[in-house]
Residue, then its C-alpha position, 0 to 999 in steps of 0.5 A: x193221458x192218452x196213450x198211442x201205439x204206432x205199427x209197435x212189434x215185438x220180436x223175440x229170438x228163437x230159443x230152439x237151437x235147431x228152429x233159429x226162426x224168430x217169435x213175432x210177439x207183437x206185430x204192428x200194433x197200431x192203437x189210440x187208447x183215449x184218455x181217461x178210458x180202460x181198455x181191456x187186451x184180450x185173448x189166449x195164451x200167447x197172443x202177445x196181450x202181455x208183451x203189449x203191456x210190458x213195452x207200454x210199461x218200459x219193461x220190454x223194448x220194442x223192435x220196431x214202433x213209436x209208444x206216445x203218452x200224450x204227445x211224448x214219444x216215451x219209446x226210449x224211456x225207462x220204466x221208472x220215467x214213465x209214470x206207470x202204477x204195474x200191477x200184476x197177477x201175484x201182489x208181490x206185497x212185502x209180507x214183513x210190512x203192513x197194509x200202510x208201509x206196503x202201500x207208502x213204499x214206492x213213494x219213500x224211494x222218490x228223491x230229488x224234485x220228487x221227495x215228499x214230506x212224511x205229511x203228504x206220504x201218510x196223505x197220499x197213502x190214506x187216500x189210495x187206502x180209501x179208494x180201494x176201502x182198505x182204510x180200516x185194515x192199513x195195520x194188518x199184515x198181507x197175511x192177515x188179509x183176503x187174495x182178493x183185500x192182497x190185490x187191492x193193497x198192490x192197486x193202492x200201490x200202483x194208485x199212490x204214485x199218482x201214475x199216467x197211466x195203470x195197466x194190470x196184468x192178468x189181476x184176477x187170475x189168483x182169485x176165486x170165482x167170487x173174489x174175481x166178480x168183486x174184485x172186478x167191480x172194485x177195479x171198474x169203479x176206482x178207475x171211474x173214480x181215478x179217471x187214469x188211462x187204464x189197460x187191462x190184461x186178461x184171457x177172460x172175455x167175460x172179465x174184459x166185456x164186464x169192465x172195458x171201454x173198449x177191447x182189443x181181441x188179440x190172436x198170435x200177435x196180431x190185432x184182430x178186432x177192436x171196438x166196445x165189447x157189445x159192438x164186437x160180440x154183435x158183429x164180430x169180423x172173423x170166426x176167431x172172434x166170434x168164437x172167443x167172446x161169448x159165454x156159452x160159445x157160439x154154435x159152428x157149423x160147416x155149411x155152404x152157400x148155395x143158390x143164394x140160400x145159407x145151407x146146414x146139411x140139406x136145410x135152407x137156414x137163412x138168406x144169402x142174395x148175392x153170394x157166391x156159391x162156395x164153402x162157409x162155417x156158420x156161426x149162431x149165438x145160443x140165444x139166437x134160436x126160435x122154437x118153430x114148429x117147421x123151422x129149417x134147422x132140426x137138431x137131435x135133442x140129448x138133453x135139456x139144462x133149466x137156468x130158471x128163466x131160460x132153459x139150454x136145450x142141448x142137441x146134437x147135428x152131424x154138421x156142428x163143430x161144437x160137440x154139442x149144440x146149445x140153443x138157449x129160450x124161454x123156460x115157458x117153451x120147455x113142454x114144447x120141446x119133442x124128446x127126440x128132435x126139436x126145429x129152430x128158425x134162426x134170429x137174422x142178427x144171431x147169425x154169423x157166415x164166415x168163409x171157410x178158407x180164411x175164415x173172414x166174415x161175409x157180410x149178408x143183407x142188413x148186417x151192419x158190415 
């Protein structure tokens, strides 16, 4: 089912009694999420990443703005019409049912047209068990089970009633470190299964690159960039984005462009042709540092952190907004590094310049903008 999202905005009146100005939640969010495809809502608290979901769902109006599932405009239709499964953070299971009566319950209240046999409710409800591999604990009680097993259950449930379209809100966030990697797994692979149209909510970009066809990174209700999550890591349009998605974050420094050159304090770290000379943050990925004998950008070493493989070398530079800058390479390089300073190159494609007053992307030779 594809779901289509039309200049939507959301705005909630302020409920500061001195401050009567209104909280735009959403604002004009133009979208086409392609069927059979799970698109991932990322960003910080606030960001408006829920309110989507919830006006996609029925729960919220819009203040403004058309929501499409196919060709049928379901602005105005309820929550119950729309043929959604809803699954938020807490699994808001019965604890008085089992694993089956939980999993049975929303279609026991269809009537009319809707009403299914006992026969096919058991049917139904065995093979949304077997989908998310609950099917041997369908007798046990919500409190007999793992968060992670819970929120399987609360899938099952919103699966069951064969819905257009899933949406899952914040999923995760009650699971542990481990649960959240399994559990992750378990929705990417039942949303292959299922082929329905799914949009997950999260604040997690690792959690939303692992498992999303697409993501939407969302900053204060507006829509700041939308694409594959590689594509949007790669090649990220604003300094927002750049620093929200990756782990660990990107490097920034406040530099300048200056004589066609990209400056960090007095060292030329890369080409700019063609550029305005003008102030600029400069953001490199951890992984796009060269150990170089006379690279340009020398760094004050304070420490070095082994991962196995590769090692994180962790400095310092009077120009870097990140309290400490990390600069990820091989583990065979790590005798190379001198104990008090170590020099870098810096790999093109790593290598981000946003301006410093809106913070937008400038685009060097050969980026891909």
């Amino acid at each position: 089912m594809k779901v289509v999202l039309k200049n939507l905005t959301k705005i909630f009146p302020s409920r500061n009694k001195k401050d009567h100005s209104e909280v735009v939640a959403v604002n004009n969010f133009d979208f086409e999420i392609p069927d059979g495809k799970l698109i991932g809502l990322l960003g910080p608290s606030g960001c408006g990443k829920s309110t989507t979901l919830y006006m996609i769902s029925g729960l919220q109006k819009p203040t403004s703005g058309q929501i499409f599932f196919g060709d049928d405009d379901v602005t105005e239709l309820s929550a119950e019409k729309r043929g959604i499964g809803l699954v938020f953070q807490n699994y808001a299971l019965y604890p008085h049912m089992t694993v089956k009566q939980n999993i049975m319950f929303p279609l026991q209240n269809l009537r009319g047209n809707d009403k299914l046999s006992k026969e096919e409710i058991l049917s139904r409800t065995e093979e949304a068990a077997r989908l998310v591999q609950l099917d041997g604990l369908l007798e046990r009680k919500p409190s007999e089970l793992s968060g992670g097993q819970q929120q399987r259950v609360a899938i099952a449930r919103a699966l069951v009633k064969m819905p257009r379209v899933l949406l899952l809100d914040e999923p995760l966030s009650n699971l542990d470190a481990r649960l959240r990697l399994q559990t992750r797994e378990e929705i990417r692979r039942i949303q292959r299964e299922t082929k329905i149209t799914t949009v997950f909510v999260t604040h997690d970009q690792e959690e939303a690159m692992s498992i999303s066809d697409e993501i939407v990174v969302m900053k204060l209700g507006v829509v700041q960039q939308i694409g594959a999550p590689q594509d949007v890591y790669d090649d990220p349009t604003n300094l927002f984005v750049a620093k929200f998605l990756g782990t660990p974050p990107i490097n920034v420094f406040k530099g300048r462009i200056q004589g066609g050159k990209v400056m960090i304090g007095e060292a030329a770290v890369f080409d700019a042709p063609g550029i305005e000379d003008k102030d600029v943050f400069i953001g490199i990925r951890p992984e796009g540092f060269t150990l170089e004998e006379n690279g340009p950008l020398e760094l004050n070493v304070s420490g070095v952190d082994v991962m196995g493989r590769d090692i994180s070398v962790i400095s310092t530079h009077p120009e870097s907004l990140n309290a400490n800058v990390r600069s990820i390479i091989s583990a065979d390089q790590k005798n190379e590094i001198g104990s008090d300073t170590v020099r870098f190159s810096i790999k093109p494609h790593k290598i981000f310049v946003f301006d410093g007053e809106t913070e937008e992307r400038i685009y060097l030779q050969g980026d891909q903008g």
